[in-house]
C-alpha positions as CSV (number, residue, x, y, z in Angstrom):
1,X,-17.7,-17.5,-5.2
2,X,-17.7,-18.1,-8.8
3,X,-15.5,-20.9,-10.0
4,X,-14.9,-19.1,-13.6
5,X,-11.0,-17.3,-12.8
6,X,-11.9,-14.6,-16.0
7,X,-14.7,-12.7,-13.7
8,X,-14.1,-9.7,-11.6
9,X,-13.4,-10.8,-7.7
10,X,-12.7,-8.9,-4.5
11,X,-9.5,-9.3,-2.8
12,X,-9.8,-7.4,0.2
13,X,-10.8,-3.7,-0.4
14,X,-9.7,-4.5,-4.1
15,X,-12.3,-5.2,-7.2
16,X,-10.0,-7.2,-9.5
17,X,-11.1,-8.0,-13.4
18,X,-9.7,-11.2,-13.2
19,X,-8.3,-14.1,-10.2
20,X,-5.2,-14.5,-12.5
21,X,-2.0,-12.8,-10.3
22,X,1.2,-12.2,-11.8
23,X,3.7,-13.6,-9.2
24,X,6.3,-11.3,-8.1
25,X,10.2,-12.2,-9.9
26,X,12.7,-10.1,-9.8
27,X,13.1,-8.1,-13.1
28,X,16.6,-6.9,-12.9
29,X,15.4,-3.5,-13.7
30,X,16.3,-1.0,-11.0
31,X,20.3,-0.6,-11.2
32,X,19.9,2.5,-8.6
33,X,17.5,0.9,-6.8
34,X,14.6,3.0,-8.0
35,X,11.9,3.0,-10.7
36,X,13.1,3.0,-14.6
37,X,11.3,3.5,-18.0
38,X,11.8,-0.4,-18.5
39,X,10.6,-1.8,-14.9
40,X,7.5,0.2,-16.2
41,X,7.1,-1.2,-19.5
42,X,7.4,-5.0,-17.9
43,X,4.4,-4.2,-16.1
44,X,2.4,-2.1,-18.0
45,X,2.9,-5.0,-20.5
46,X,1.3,-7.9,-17.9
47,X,-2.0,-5.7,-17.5
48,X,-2.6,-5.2,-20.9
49,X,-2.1,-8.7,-21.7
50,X,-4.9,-9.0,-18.9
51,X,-3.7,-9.8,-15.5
52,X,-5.7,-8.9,-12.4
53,X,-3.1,-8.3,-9.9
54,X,1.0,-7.9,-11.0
55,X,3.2,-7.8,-8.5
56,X,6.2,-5.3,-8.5
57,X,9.4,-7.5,-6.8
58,X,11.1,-7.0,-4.8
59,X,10.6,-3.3,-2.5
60,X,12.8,-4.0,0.4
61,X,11.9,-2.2,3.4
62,X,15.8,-1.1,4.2
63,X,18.8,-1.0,2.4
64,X,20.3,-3.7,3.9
65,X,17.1,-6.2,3.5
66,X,18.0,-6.3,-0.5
67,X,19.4,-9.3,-2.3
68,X,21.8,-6.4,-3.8
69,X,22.2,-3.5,-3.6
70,X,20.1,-2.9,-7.1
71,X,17.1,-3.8,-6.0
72,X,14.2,-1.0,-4.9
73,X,13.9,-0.2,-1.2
74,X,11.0,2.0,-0.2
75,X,11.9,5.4,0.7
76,X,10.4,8.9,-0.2
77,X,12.7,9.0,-3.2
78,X,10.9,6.2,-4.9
79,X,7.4,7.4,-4.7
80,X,7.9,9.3,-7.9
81,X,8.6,6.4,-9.8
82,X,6.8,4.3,-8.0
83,X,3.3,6.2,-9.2
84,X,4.5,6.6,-12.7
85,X,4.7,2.6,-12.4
86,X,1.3,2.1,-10.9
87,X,-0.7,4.9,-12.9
88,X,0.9,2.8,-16.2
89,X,-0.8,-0.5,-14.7
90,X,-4.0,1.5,-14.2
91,X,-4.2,2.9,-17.4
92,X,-4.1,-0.7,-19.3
93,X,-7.1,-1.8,-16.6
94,X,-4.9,-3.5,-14.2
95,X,-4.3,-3.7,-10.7
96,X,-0.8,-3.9,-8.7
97,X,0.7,-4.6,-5.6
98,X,3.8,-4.1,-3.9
99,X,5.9,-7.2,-2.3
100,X,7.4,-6.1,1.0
101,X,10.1,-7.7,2.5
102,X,13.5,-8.2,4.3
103,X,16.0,-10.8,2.6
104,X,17.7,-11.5,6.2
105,X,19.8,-13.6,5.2
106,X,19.0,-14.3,2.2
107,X,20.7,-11.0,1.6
108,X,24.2,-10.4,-0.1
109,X,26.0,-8.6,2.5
110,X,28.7,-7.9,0.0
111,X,27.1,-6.1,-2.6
112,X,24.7,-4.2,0.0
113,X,28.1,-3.0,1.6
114,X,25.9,-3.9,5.1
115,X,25.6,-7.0,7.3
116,X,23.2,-9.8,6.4
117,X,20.8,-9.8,9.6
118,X,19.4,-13.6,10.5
119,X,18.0,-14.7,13.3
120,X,21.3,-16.7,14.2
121,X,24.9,-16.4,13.7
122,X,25.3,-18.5,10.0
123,X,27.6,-18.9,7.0
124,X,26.2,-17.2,4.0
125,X,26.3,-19.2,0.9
126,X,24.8,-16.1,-1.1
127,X,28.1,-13.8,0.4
128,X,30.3,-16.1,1.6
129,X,30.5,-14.7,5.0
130,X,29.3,-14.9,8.2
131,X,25.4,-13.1,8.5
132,X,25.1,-11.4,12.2
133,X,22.7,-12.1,14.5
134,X,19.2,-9.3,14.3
135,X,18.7,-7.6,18.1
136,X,15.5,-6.9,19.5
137,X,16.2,-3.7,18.1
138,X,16.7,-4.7,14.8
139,X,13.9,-6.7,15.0
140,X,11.4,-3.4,15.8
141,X,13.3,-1.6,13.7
142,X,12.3,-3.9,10.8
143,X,8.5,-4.3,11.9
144,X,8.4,-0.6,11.6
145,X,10.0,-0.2,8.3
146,X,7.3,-2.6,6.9
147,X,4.4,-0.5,8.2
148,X,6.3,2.4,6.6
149,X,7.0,0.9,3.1
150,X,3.2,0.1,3.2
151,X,2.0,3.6,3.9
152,X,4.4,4.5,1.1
153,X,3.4,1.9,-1.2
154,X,-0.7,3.8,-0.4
155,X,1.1,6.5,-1.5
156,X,2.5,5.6,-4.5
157,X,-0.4,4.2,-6.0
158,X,-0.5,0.6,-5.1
159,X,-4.0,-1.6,-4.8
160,X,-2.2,-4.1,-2.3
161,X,1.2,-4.9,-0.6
162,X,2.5,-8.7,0.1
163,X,4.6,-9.4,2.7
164,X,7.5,-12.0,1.8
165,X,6.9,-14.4,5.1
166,X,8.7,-17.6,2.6
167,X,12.1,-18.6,0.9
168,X,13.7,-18.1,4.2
169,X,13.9,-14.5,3.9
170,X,14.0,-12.6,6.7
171,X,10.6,-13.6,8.6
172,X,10.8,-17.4,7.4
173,X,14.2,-17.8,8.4
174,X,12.8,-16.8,12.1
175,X,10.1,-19.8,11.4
176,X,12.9,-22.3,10.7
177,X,14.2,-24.4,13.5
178,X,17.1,-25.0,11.2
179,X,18.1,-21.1,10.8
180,X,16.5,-20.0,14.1
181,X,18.9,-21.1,17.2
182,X,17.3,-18.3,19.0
183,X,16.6,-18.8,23.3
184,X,14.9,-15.1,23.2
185,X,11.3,-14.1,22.7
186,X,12.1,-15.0,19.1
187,X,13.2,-18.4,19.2
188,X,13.0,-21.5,20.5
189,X,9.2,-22.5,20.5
190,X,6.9,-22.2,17.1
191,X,4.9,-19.7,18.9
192,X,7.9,-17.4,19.2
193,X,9.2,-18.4,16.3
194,X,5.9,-16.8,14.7
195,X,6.0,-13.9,16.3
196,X,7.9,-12.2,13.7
197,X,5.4,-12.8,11.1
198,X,2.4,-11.9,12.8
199,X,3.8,-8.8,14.3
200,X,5.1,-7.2,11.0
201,X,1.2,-8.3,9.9
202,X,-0.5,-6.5,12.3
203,X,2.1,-3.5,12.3
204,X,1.1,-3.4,8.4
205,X,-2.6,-3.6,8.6
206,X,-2.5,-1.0,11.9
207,X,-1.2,1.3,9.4
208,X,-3.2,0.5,6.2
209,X,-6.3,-0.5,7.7
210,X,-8.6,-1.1,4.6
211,X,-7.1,1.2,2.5
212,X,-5.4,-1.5,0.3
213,X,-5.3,-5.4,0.3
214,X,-2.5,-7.1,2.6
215,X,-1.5,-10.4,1.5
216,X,1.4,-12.8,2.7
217,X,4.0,-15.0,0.9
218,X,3.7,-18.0,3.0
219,X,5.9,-21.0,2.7
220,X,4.6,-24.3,3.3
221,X,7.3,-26.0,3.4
222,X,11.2,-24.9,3.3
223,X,12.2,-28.3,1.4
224,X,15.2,-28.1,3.8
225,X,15.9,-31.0,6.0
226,X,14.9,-29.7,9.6
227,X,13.4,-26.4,8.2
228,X,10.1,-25.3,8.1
229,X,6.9,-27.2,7.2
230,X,4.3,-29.4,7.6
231,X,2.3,-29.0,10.9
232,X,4.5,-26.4,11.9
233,X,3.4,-24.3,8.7
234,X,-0.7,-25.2,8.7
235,X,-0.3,-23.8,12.5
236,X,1.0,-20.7,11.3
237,X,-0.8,-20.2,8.5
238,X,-4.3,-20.4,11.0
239,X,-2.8,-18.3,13.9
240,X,-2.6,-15.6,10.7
241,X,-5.8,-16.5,9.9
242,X,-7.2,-15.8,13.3
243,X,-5.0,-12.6,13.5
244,X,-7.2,-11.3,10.9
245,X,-4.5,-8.9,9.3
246,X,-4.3,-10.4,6.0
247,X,-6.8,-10.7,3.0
248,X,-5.1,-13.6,1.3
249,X,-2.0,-15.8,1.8
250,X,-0.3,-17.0,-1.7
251,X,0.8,-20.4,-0.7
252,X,4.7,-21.1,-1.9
253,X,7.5,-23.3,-1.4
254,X,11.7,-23.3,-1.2
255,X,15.0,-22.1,0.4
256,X,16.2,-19.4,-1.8
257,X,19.2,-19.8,1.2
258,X,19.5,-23.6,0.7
259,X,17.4,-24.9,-1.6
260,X,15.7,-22.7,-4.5
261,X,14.6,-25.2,-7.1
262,X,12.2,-26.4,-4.5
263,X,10.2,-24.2,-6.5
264,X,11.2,-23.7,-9.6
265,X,10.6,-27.3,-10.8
266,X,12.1,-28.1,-14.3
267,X,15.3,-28.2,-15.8
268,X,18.3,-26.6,-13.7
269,X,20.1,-24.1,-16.3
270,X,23.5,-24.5,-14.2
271,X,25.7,-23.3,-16.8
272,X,24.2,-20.5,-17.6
273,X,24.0,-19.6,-13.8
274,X,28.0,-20.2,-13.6
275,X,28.4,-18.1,-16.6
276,X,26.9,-14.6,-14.4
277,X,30.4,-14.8,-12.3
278,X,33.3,-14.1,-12.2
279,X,36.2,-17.3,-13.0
280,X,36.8,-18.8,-9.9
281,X,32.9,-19.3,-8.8
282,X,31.9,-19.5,-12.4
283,X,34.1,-23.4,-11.6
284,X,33.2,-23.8,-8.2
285,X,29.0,-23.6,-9.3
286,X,29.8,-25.8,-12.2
287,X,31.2,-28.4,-10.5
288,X,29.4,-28.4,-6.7
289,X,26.3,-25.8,-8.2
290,X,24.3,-29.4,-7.9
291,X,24.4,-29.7,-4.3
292,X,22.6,-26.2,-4.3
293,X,20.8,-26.7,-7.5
294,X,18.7,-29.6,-7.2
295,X,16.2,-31.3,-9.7
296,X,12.7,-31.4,-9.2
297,X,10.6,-32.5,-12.4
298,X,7.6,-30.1,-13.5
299,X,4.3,-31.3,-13.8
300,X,1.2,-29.0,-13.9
301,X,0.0,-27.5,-10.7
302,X,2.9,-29.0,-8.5
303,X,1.7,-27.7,-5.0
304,X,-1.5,-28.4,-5.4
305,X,-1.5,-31.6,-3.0
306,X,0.2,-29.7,-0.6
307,X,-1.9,-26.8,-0.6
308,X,-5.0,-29.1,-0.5
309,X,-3.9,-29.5,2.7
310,X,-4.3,-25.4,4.1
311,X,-7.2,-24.7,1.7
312,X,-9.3,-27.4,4.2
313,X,-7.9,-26.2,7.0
314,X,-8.0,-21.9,6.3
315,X,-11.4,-19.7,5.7
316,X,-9.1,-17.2,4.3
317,X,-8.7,-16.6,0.3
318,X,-6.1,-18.8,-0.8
319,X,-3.7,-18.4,-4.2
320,X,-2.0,-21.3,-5.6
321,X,0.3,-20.8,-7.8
322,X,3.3,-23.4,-9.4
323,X,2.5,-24.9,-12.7
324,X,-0.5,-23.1,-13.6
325,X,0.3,-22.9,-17.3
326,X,-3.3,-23.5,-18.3
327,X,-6.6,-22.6,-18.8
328,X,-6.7,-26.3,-17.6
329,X,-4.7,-26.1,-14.3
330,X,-6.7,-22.4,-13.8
331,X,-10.0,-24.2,-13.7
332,X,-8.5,-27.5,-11.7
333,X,-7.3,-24.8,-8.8
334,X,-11.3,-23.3,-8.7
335,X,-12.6,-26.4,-8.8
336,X,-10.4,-27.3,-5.8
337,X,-11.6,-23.4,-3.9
338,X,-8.8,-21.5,-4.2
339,X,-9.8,-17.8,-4.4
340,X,-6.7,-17.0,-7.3
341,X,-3.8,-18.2,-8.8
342,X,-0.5,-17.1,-9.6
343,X,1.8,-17.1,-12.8
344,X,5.2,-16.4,-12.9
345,X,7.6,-17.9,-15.8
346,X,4.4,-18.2,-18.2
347,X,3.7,-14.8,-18.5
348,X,7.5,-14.3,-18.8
349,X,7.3,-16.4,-21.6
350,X,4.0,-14.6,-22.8
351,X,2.6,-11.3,-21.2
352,X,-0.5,-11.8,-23.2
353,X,-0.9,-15.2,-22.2
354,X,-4.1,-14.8,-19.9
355,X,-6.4,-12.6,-22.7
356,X,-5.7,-15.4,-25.1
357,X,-6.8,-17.9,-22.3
358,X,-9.8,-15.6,-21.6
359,X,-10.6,-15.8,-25.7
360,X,-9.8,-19.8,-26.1
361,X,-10.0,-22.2,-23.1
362,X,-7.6,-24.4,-25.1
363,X,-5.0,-21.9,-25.0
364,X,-2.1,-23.4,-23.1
365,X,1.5,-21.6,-22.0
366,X,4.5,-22.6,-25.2
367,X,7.1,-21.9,-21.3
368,X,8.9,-25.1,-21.5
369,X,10.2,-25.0,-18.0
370,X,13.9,-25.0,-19.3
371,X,14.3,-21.9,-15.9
372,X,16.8,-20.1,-18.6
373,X,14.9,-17.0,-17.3
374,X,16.4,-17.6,-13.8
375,X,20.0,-16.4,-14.5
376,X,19.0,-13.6,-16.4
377,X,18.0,-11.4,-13.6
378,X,21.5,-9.8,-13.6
379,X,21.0,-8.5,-16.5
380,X,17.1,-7.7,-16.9
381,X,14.6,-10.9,-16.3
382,X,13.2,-12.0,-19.8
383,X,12.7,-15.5,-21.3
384,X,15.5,-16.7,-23.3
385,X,12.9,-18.2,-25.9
386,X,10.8,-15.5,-26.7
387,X,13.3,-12.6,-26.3
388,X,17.0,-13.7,-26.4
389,X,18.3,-10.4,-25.6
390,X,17.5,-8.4,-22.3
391,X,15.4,-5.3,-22.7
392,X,18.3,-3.1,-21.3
393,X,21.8,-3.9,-19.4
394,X,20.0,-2.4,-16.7
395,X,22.4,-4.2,-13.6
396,X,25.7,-2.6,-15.0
């Protein structure tokens, strides 16, 4: 493999220009759940600033697996859209995948006007009520629905699909032993626990085959007290690797349920958050939102030492992503053998970030970590810094 990130590579089936990824974050671009003009124009603008891979977040593989209820799910009625999207990323050079996934609960029950499905009976934080327990019919149904969104996303264009296995979203809340309080096939032991994850896999690639690259979101570590991680997460992470369904796992952190800033390290914009709601929670998340929204301090490449850890363990391509805001912390991940990386909030903060790397190895990211881009995905993800106002009120 060659250790320079700007030369083509192969991620699965895929020829790439680049190992730079844009990680998937929600854009806040979809208020009827499908395609628009400007969820378009985000990407389109990634691969001509010279991505390899974007990632189009989040396609939900049933209504009720959204965050909200504005948020794509894959269905025949998206294709349309879905192409227009992927034949815009093409056209500038670029390559694009689709992230799968069910929010479990994770999932606002309230604005998807459905149940939040978990793999136990909890309290909701995100909808403040009660999430119901997933059958073993729910639980098909939803391995199904991922083969299905896959074949669509082949479909519609798309040179990969990732499969959302962290943030305790559906399939890593059935790896926690602090969310799953299942005695079923399910629960109980890591092995079952698993199960989940490495069925929807195999479901996925059974359907695929080698048409497009299947990767996984993969957390190692929940940052929850009694949640996943550590030994727990390198055995899963080889049982996929045995499975051989998957062509790379991009290695990630955090509770979006519990404990988000886990990976978003830097300053927590709670305000700002508080200011997206309505009265009474705009005061309850200013004065308790600290419990939820804790304070990690950023440094470059923050989960590097922990993914250090899989990458001498795993055969299979690795991406690490979390403070790679450098040509620096690019070459410090290839040095270390990861296959890619990942970028997120610096190519929020720049789209053209990684040609201008390409052109000057001392080019670094001007993203100051300030997360003032988190909040605004009600109202169209942007940074505040570089682009005050949001593209369009597209949540309304």
């Amino acid at each position: 493999m060659s250790n320079d990130a700007f030369q083509p590579a192969r991620l699965g089936p895929v020829q790439l220009r680049n190992r730079i990824i844009k990680a998937a974050t929600f854009e806040g671009r979809t208020p009827d759940a499908l395609v628009t003009d400007e969820l378009i124009d985000f990407h389109r603008r990634v691969a001509a600033g010279g991505a390899g891979l974007t990632t189009v977040a989040y396609c939900a593989v049933a209504p009720e697996g959204r965050t909200d209820r504005h948020q794509i799910w894959m269905r025949p009625e998206a294709v349309p859209g879905l192409r227009r999207l992927t034949d815009a990323v093409h056209s500038e050079g670029g390559a694009v995948s689709a992230q799968l996934g069910h929010a479990g609960p994770v999932a606002n029950a309230a604005s998807n006007r459905a149940p939040a499905l978990a793999p136990s009976r909890q309290f909701s934080p995100i909808s403040l009520r009660l999430t119901q327990s997933a059958t073993t019919a729910d639980i098909r149904r939803i391995i199904t629905a991922h083969a299905r969104a896959a074949r669509l996303a082949v479909e519609s264009g798309f040179d990969a699909v990732e499969l959302h296995f962290g943030h305790n979203y559906l399939i890593s809340s059935f790896l926690s032993p602090a969310l799953n309080k299942r005695s079923d096939e399910y629960g109980e032991t890591l092995v079952n626990r698993a199960k989940l994850a490495r069925q929807t896999a195999d479901a996925v690639r059974q359907e695929v085959g080698g048409e497009i690259a299947v990767l996984a979101k993969f957390n190692m570590d929940d940052g929850v007290r009694g949640g996943f991680g550590g030994d727990e997460s390198l055995a899963v992470a080889r049982w996929l690797t045995q499975d051989g369904n998957l062509d790379a796992l991009e290695l990630t952190v955090g509770s979006s349920l519990r404990n988000p800033m886990y990976l978003f390290r830097g300053d927590v914009p709670l305000r700002e958050f508080a200011d997206q709601f309505p009265t009474p929670q705009r005061w309850g998340i200013r004065l308790a939102g600290r419990r939820f929204l804790r304070t990690y301090p950023y440094r470059e490449t923050y989960l590097l030492d922990d993914a250090l850890r899989f990458r001498a363990e795993l055969g299979l391509p690795l991406v690490l992503l979390g403070g790679i805001a450098s040509r620096a912390a690019i070459d410090t991940a290839m040095s270390h053998g990861f296959e890619f990386v990942a970028m997120a909030r610096a190519l929020l903060h720049d789209p053209e970030l990684v040609n201008r790397m390409r052109d000057d190895a001392a080019t670094e990211s001007l993203c100051t970590h300030c997360n003032r881009c988190m909040p605004t995905i009600y109202r169209g993800t942007h940074c505040v810094l570089t682009s005050p106002v949001a593209d369009s009120a597209t949540t309304a």
